[in-house]
mmCIF entry with sequence, helices, sheets and N, C-alpha, C, O atoms, coordinates in Angstrom:
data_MODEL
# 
_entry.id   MODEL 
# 
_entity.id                         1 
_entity.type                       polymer 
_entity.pdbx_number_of_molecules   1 
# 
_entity_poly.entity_id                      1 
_entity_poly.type                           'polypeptide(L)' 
_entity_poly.nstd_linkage                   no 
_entity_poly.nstd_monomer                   no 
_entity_poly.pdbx_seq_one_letter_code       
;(UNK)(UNK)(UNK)(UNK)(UNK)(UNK)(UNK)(UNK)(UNK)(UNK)(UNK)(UNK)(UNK)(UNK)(UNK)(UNK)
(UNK)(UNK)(UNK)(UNK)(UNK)(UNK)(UNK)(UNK)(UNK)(UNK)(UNK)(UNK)(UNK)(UNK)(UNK)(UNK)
(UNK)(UNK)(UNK)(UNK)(UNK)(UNK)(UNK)(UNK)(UNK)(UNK)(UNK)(UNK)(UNK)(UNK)(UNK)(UNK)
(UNK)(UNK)(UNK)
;
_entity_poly.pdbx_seq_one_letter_code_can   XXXXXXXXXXXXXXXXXXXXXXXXXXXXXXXXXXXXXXXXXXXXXXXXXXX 
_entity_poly.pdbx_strand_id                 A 
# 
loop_
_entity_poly_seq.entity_id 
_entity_poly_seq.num 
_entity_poly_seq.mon_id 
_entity_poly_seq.hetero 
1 1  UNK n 
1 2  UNK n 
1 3  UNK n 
1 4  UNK n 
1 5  UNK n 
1 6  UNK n 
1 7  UNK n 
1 8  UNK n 
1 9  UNK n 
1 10 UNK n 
1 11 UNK n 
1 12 UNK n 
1 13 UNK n 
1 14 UNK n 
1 15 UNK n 
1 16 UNK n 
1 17 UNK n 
1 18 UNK n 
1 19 UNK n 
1 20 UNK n 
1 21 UNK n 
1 22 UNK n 
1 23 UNK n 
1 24 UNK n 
1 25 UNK n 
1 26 UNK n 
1 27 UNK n 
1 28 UNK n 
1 29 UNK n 
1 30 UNK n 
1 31 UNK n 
1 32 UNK n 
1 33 UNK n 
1 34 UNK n 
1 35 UNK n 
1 36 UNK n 
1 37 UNK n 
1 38 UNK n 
1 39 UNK n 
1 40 UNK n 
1 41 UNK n 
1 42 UNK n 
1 43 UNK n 
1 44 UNK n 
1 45 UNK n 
1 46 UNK n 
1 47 UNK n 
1 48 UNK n 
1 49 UNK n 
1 50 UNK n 
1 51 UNK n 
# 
_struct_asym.id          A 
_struct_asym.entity_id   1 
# 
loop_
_struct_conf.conf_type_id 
_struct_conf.id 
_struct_conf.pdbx_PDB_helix_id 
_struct_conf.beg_label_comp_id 
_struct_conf.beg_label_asym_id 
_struct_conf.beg_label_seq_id 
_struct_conf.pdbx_beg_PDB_ins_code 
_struct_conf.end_label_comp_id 
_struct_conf.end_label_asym_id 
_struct_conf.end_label_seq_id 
_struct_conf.pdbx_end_PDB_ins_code 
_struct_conf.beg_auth_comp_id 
_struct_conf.beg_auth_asym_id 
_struct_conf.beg_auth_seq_id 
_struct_conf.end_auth_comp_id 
_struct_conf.end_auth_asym_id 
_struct_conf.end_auth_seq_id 
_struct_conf.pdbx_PDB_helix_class 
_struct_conf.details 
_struct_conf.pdbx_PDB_helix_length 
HELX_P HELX_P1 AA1 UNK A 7  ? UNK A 17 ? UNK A 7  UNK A 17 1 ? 11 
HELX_P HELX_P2 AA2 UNK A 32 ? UNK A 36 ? UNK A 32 UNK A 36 1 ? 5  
HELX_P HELX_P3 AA3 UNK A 41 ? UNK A 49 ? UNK A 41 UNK A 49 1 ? 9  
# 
_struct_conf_type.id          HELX_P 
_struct_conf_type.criteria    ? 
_struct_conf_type.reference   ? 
# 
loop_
_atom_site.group_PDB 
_atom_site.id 
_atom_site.type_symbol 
_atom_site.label_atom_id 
_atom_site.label_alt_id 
_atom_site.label_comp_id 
_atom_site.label_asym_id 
_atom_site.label_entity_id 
_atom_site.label_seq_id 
_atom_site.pdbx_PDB_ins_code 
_atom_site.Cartn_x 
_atom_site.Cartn_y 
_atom_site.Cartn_z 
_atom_site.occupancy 
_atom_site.B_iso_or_equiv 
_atom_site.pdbx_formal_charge 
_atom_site.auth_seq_id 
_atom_site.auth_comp_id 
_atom_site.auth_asym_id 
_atom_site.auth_atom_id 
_atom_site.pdbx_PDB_model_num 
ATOM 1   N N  . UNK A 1 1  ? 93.307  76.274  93.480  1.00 0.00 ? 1  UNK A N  1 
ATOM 2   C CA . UNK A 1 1  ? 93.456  77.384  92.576  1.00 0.00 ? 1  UNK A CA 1 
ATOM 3   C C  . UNK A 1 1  ? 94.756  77.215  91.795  1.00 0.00 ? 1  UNK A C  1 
ATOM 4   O O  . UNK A 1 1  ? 95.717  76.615  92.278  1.00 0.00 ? 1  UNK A O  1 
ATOM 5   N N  . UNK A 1 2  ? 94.766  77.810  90.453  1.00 0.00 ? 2  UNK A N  1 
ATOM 6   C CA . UNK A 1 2  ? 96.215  77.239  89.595  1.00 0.00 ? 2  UNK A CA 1 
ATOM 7   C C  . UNK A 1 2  ? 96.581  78.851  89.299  1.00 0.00 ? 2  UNK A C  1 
ATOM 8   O O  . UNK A 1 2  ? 96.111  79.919  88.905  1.00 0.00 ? 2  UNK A O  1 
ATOM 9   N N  . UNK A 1 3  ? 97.726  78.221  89.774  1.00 0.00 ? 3  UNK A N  1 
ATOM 10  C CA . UNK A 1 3  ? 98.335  79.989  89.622  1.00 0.00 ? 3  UNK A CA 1 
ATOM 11  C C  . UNK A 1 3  ? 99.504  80.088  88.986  1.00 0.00 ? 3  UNK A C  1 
ATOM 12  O O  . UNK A 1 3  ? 100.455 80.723  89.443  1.00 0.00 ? 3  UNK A O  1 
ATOM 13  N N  . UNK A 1 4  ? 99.521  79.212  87.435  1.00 0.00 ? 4  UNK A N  1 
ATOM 14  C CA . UNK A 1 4  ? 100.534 78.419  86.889  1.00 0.00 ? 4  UNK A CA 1 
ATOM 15  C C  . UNK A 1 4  ? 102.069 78.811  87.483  1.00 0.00 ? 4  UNK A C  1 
ATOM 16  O O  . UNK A 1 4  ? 102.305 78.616  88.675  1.00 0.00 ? 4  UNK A O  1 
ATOM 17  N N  . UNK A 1 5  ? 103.245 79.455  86.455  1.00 0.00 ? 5  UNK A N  1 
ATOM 18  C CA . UNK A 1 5  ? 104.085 79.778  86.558  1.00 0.00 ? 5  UNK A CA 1 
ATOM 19  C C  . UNK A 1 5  ? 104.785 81.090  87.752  1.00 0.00 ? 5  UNK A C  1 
ATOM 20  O O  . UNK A 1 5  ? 105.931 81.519  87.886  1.00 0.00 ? 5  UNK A O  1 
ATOM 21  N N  . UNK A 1 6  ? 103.692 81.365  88.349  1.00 0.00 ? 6  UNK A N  1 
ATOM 22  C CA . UNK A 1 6  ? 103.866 82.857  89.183  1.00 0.00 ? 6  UNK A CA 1 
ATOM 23  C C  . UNK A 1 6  ? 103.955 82.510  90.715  1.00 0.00 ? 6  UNK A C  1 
ATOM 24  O O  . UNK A 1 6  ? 103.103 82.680  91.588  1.00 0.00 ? 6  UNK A O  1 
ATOM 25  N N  . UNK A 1 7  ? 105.362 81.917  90.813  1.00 0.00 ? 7  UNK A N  1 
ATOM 26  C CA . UNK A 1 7  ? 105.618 81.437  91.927  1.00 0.00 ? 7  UNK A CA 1 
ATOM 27  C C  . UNK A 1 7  ? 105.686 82.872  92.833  1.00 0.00 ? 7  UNK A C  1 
ATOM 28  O O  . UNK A 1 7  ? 105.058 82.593  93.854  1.00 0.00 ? 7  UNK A O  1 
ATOM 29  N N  . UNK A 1 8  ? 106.048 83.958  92.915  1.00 0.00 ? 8  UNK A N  1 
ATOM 30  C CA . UNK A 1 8  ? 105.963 85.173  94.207  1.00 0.00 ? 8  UNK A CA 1 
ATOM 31  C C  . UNK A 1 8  ? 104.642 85.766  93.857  1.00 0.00 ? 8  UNK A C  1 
ATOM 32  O O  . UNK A 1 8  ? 104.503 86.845  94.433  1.00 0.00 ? 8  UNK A O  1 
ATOM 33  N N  . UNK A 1 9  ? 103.595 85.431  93.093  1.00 0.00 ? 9  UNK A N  1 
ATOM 34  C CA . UNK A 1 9  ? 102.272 85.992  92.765  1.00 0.00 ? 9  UNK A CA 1 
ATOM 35  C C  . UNK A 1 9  ? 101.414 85.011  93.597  1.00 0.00 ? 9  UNK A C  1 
ATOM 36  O O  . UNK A 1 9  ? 100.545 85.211  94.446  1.00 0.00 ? 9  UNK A O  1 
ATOM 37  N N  . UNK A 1 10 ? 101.947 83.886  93.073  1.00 0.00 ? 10 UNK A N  1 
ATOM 38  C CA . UNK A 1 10 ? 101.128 82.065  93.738  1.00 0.00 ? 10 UNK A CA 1 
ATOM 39  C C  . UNK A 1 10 ? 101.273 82.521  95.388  1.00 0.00 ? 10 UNK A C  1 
ATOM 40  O O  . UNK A 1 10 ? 100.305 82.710  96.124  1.00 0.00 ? 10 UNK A O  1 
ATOM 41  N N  . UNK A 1 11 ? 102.627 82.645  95.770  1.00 0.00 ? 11 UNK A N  1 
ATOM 42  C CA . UNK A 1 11 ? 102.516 82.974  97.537  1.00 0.00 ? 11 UNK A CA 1 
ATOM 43  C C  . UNK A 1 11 ? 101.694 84.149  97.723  1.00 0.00 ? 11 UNK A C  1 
ATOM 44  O O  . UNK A 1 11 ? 100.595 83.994  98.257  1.00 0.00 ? 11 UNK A O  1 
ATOM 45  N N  . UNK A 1 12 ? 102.121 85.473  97.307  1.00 0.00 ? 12 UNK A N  1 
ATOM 46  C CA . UNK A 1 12 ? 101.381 86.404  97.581  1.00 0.00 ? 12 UNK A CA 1 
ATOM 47  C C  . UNK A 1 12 ? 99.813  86.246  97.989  1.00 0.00 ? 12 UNK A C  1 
ATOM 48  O O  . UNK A 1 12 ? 99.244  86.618  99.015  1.00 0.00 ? 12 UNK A O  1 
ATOM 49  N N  . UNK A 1 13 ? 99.195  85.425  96.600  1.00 0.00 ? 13 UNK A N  1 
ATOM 50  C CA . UNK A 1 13 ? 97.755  85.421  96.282  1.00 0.00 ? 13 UNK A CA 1 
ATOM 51  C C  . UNK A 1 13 ? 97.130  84.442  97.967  1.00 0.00 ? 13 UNK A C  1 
ATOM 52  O O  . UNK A 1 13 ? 96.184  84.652  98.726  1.00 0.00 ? 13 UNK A O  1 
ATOM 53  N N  . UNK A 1 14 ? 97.848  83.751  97.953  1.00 0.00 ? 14 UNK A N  1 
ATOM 54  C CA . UNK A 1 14 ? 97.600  82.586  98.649  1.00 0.00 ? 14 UNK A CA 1 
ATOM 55  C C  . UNK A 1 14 ? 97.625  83.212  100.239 1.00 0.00 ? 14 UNK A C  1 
ATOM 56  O O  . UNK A 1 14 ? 96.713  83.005  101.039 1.00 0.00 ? 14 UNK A O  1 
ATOM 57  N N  . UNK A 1 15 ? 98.590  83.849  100.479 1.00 0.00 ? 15 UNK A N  1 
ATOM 58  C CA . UNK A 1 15 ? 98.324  84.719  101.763 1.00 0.00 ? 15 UNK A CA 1 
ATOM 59  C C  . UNK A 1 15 ? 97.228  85.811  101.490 1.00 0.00 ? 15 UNK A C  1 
ATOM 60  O O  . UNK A 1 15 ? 96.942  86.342  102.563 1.00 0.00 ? 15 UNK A O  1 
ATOM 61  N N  . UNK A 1 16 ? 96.701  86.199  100.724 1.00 0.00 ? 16 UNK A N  1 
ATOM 62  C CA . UNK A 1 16 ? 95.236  87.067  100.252 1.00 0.00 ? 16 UNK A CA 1 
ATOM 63  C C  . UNK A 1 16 ? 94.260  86.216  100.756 1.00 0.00 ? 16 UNK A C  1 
ATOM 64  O O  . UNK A 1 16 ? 93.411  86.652  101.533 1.00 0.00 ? 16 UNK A O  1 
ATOM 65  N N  . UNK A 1 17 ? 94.285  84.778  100.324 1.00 0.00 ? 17 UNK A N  1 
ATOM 66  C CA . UNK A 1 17 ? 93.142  84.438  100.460 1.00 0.00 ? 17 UNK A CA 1 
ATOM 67  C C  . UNK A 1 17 ? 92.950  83.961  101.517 1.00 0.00 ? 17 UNK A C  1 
ATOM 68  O O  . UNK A 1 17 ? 91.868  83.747  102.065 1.00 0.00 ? 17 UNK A O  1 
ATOM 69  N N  . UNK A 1 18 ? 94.168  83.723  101.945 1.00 0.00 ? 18 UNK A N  1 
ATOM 70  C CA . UNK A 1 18 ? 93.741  83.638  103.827 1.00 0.00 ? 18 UNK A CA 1 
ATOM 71  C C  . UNK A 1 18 ? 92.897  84.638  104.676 1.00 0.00 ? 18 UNK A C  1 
ATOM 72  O O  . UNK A 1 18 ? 92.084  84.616  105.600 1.00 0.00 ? 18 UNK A O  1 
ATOM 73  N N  . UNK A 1 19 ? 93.463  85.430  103.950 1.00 0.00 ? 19 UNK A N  1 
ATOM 74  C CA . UNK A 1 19 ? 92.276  86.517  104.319 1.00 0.00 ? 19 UNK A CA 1 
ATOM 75  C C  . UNK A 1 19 ? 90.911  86.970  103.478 1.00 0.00 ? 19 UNK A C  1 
ATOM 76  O O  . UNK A 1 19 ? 90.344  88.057  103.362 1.00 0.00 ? 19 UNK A O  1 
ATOM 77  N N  . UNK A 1 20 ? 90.693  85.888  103.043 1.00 0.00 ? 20 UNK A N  1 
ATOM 78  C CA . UNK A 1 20 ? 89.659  85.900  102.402 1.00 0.00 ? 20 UNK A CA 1 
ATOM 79  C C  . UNK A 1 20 ? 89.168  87.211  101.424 1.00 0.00 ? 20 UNK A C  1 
ATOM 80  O O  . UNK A 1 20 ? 88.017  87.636  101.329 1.00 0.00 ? 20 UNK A O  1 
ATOM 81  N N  . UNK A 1 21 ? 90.458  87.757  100.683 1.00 0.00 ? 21 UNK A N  1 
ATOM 82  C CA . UNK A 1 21 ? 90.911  88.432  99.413  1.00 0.00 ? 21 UNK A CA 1 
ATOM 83  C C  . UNK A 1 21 ? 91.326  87.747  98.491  1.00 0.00 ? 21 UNK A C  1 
ATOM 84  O O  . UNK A 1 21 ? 92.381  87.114  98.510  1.00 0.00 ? 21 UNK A O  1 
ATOM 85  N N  . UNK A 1 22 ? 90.632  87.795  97.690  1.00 0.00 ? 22 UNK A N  1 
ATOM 86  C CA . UNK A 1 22 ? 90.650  86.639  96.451  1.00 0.00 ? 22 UNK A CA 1 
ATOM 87  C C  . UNK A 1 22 ? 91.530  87.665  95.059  1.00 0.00 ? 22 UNK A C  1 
ATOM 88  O O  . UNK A 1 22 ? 91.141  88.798  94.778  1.00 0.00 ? 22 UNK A O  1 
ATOM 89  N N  . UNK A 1 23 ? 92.580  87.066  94.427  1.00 0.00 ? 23 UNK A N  1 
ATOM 90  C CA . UNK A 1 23 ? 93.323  87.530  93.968  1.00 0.00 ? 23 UNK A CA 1 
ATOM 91  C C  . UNK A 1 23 ? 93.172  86.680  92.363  1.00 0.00 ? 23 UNK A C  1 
ATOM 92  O O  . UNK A 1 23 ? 92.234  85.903  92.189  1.00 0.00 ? 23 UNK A O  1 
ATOM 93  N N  . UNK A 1 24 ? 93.992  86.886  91.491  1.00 0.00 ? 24 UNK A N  1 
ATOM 94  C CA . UNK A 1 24 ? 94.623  85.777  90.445  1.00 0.00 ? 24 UNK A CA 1 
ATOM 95  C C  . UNK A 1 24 ? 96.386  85.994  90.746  1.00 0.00 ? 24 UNK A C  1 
ATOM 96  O O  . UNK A 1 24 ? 96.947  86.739  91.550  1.00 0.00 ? 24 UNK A O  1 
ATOM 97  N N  . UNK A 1 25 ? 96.995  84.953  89.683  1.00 0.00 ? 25 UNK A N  1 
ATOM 98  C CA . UNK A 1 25 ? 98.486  84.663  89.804  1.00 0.00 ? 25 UNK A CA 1 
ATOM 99  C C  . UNK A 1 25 ? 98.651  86.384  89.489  1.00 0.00 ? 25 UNK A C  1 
ATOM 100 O O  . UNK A 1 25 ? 98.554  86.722  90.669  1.00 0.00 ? 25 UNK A O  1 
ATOM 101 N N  . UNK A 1 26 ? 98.748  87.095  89.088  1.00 0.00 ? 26 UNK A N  1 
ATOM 102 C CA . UNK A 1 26 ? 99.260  88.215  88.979  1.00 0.00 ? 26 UNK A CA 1 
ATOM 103 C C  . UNK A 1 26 ? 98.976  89.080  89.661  1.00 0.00 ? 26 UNK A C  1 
ATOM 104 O O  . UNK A 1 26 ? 99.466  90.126  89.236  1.00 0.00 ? 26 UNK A O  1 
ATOM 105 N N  . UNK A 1 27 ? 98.333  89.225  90.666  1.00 0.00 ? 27 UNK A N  1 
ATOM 106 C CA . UNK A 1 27 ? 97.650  89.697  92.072  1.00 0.00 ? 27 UNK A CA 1 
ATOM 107 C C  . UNK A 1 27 ? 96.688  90.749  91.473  1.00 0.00 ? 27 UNK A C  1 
ATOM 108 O O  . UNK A 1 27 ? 96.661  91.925  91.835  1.00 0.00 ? 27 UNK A O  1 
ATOM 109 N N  . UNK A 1 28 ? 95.839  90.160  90.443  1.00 0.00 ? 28 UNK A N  1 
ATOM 110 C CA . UNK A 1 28 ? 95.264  91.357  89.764  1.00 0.00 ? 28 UNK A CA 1 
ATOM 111 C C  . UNK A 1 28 ? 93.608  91.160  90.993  1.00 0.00 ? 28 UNK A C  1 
ATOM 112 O O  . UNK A 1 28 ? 93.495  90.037  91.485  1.00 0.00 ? 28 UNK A O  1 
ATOM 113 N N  . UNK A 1 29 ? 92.760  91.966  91.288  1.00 0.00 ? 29 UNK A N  1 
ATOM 114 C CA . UNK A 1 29 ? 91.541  91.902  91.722  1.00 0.00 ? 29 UNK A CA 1 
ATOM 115 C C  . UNK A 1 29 ? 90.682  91.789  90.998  1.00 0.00 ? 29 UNK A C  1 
ATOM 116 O O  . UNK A 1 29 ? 90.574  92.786  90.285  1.00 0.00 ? 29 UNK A O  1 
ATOM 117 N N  . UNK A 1 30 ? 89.965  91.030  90.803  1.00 0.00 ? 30 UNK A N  1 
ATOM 118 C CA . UNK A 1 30 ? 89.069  90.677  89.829  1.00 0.00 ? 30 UNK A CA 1 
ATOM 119 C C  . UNK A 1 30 ? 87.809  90.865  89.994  1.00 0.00 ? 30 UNK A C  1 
ATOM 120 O O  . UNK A 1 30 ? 87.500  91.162  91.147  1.00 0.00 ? 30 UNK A O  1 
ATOM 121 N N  . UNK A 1 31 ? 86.524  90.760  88.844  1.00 0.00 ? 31 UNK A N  1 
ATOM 122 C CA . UNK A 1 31 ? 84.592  90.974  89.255  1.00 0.00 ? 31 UNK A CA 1 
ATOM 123 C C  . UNK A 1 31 ? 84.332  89.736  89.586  1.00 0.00 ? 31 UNK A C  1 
ATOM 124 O O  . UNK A 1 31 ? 83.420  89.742  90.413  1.00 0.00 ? 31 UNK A O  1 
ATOM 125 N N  . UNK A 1 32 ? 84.679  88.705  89.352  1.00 0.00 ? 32 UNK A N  1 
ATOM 126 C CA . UNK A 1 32 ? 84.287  87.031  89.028  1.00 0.00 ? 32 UNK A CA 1 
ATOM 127 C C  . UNK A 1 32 ? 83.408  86.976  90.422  1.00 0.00 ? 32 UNK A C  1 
ATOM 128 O O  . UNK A 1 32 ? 82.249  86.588  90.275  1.00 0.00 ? 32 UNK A O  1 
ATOM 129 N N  . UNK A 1 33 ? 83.762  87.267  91.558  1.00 0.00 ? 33 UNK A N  1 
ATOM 130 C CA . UNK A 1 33 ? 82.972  87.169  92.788  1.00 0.00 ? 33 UNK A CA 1 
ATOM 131 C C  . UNK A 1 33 ? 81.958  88.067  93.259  1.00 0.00 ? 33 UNK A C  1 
ATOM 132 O O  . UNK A 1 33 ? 80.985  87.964  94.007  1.00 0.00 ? 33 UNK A O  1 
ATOM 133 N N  . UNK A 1 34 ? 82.532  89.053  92.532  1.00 0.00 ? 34 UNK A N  1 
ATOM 134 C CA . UNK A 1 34 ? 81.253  90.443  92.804  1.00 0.00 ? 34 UNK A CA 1 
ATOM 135 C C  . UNK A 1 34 ? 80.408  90.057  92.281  1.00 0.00 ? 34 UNK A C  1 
ATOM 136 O O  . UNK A 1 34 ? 79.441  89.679  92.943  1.00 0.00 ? 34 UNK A O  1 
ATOM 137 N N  . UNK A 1 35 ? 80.391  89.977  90.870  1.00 0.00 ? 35 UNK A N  1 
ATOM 138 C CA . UNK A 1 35 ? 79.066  89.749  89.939  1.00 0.00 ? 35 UNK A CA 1 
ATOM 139 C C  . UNK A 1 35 ? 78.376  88.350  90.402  1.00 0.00 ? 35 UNK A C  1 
ATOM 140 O O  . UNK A 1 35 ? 77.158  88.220  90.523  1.00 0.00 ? 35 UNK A O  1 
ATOM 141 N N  . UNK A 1 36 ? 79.204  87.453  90.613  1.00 0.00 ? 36 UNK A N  1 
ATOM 142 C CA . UNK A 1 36 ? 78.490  85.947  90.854  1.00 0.00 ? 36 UNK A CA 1 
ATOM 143 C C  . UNK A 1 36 ? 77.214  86.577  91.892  1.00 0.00 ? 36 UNK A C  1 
ATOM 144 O O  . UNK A 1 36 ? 76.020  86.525  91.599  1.00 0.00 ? 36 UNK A O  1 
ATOM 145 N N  . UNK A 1 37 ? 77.849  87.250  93.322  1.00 0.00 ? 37 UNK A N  1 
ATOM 146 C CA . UNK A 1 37 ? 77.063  87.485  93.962  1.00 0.00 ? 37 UNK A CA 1 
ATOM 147 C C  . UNK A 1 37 ? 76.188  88.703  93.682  1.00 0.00 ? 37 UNK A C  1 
ATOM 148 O O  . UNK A 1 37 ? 76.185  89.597  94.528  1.00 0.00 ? 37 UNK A O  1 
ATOM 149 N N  . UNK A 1 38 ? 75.446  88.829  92.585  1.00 0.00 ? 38 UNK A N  1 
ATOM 150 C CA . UNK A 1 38 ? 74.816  89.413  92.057  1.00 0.00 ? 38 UNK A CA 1 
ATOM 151 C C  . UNK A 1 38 ? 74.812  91.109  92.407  1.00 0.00 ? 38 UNK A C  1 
ATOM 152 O O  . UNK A 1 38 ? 73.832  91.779  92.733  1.00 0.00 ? 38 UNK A O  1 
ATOM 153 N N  . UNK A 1 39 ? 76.245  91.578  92.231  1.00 0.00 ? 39 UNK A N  1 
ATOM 154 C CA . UNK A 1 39 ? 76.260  93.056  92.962  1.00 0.00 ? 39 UNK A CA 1 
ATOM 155 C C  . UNK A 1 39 ? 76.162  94.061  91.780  1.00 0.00 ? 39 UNK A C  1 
ATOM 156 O O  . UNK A 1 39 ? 76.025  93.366  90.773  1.00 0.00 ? 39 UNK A O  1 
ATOM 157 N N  . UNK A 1 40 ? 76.166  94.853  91.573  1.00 0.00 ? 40 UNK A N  1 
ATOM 158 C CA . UNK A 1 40 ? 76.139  95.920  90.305  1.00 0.00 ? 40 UNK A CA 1 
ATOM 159 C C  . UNK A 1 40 ? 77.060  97.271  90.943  1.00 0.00 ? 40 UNK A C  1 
ATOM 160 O O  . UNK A 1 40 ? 77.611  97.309  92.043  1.00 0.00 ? 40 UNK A O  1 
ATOM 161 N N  . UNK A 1 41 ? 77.041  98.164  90.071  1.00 0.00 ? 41 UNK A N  1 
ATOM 162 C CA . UNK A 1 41 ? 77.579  99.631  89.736  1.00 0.00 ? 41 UNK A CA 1 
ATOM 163 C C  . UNK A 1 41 ? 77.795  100.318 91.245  1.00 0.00 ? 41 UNK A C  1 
ATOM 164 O O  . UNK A 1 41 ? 78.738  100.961 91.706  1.00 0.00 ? 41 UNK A O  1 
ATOM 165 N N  . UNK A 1 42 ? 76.732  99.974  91.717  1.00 0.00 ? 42 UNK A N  1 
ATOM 166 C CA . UNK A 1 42 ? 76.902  100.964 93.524  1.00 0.00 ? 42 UNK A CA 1 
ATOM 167 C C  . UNK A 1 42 ? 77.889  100.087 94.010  1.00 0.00 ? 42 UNK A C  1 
ATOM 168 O O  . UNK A 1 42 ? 78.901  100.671 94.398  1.00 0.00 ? 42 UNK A O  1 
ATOM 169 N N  . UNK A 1 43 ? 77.902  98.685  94.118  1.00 0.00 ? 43 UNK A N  1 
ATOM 170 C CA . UNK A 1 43 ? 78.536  98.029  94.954  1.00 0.00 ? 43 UNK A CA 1 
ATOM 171 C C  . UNK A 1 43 ? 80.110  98.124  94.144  1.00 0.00 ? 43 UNK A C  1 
ATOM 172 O O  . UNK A 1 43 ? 81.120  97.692  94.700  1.00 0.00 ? 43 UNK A O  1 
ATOM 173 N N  . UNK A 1 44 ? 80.130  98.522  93.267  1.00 0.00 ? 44 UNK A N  1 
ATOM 174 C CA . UNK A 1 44 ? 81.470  98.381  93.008  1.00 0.00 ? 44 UNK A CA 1 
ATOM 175 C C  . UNK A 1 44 ? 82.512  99.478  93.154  1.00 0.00 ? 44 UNK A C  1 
ATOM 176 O O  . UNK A 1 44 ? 83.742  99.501  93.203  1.00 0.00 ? 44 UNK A O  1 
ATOM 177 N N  . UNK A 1 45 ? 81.323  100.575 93.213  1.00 0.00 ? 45 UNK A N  1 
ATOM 178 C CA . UNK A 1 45 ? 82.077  102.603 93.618  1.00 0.00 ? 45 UNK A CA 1 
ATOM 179 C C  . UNK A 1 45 ? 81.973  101.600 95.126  1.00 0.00 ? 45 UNK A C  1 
ATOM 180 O O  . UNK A 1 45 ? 83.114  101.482 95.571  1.00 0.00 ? 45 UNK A O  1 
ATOM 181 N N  . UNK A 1 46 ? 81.318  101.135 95.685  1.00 0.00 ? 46 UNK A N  1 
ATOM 182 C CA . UNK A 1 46 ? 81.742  100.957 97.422  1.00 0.00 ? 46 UNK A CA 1 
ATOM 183 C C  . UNK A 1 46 ? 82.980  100.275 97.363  1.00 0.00 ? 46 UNK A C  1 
ATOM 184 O O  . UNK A 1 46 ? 83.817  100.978 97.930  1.00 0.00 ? 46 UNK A O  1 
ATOM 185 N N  . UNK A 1 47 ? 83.548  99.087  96.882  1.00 0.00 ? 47 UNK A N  1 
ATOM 186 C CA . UNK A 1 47 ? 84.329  98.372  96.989  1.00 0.00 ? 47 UNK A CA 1 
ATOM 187 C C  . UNK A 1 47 ? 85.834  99.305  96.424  1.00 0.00 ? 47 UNK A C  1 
ATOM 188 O O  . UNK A 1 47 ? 86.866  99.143  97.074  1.00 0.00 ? 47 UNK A O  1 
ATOM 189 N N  . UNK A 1 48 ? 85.841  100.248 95.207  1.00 0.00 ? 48 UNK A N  1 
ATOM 190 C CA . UNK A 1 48 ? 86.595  100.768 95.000  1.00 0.00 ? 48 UNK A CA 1 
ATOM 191 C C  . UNK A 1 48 ? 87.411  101.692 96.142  1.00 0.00 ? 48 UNK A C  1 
ATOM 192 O O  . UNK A 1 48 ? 88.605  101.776 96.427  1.00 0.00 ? 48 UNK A O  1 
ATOM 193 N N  . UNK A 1 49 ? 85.929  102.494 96.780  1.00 0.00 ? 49 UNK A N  1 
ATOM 194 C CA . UNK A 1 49 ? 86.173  103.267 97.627  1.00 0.00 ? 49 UNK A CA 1 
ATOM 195 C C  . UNK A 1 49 ? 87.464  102.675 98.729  1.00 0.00 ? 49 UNK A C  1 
ATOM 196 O O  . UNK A 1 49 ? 88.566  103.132 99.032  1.00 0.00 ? 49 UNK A O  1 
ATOM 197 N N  . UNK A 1 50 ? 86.805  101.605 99.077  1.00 0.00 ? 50 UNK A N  1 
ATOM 198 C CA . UNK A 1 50 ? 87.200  100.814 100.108 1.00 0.00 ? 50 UNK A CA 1 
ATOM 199 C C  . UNK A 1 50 ? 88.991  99.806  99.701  1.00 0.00 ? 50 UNK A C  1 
ATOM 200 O O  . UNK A 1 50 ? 89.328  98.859  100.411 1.00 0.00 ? 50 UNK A O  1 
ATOM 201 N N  . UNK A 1 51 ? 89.572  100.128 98.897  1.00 0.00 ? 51 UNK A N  1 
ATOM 202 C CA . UNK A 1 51 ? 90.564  99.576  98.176  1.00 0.00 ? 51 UNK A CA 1 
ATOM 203 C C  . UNK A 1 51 ? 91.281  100.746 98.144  1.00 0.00 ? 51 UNK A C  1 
ATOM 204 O O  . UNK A 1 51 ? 92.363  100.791 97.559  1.00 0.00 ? 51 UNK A O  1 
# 
């Protein structure tokens, strides 16, 4: 994963994904994995909920 210039974002993210929380360099949460796995509108009020 390239997490260019965001060296305390790059660690942060990187301990996320150890826990299998997938982040970008700016520790933003992203759809890229929701949608791949084909989830929609309910699944995302669940996931919000749950955040």
């Amino acid at each position: 994963m390239d997490y260019g210039n965001y060296e305390k974002g790059r660690a942060f993210a990187e301990k996320l994904q150890r826990a299998n929380i997938i982040v970008d360099c700016a520790v933003r949460i992203g759809t890229c994995e929701i949608t791949r796995r084909e989830m929609k509108e309910n699944e995302m009020a669940k996931i919000a909920e749950l955040v």
